[in-house]
N, C-alpha and C positions, 0 to 999 in steps of 0.2 A: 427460612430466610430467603428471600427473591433474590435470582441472581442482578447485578447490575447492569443496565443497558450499555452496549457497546457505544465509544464514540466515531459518531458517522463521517468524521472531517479528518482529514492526514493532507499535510503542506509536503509534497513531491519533491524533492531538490535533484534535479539534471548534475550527474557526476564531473560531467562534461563540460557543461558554461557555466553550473550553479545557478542557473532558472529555476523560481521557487514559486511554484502554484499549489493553492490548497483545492483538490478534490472532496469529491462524495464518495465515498466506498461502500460499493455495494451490500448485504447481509447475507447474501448468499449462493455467494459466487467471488474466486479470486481474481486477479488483473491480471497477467502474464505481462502482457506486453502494452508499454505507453507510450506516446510519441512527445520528446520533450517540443514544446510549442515556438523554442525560443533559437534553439539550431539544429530541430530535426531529429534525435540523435533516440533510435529504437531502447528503449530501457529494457531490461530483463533481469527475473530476479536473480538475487547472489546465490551460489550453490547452496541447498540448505535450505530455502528460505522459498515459500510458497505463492508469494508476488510482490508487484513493486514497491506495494505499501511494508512490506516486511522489510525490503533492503531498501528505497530510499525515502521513506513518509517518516513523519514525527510520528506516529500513530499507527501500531500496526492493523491489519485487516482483523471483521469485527471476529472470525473464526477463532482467531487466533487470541486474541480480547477475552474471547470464551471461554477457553483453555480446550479450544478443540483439535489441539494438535495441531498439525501446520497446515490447516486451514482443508478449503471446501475443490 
């Protein structure tokens, strides 16, 4: 059985102002750090959690998708 392809899209929500942009998330590599577009505001993931897409995306990174533990 083929495993399923990850989804490549995660909508980012800024903690901050609540700016909501949907990115590309890379395959093979995490995000550390993302600049919200809308007041600036350095994101970083939550403790735990591998990148921005794990603590503020609808979707988490595709590592993780994988079940490759918390990510690359």
């Amino acid at each position: 059985m083929a495993a399923a392809e990850p989804e490549l899209f995660s909508e980012l929500t800024c903690p901050e102002c609540g700016h909501r942009k949907t990115e590309e998330m890379p395959t093979d590599a995490c995000i550390y750090f993302y600049e919200c577009e809308e007041c600036g505001t350095l994101l970083k993931p939550n403790p735990g959690d591998c990148c921005v897409f794990c603590s503020f995306g609808t979707v988490p990174c595709p590592p993780i998708q994988m079940g490759g533990g918390r990510g690359a």
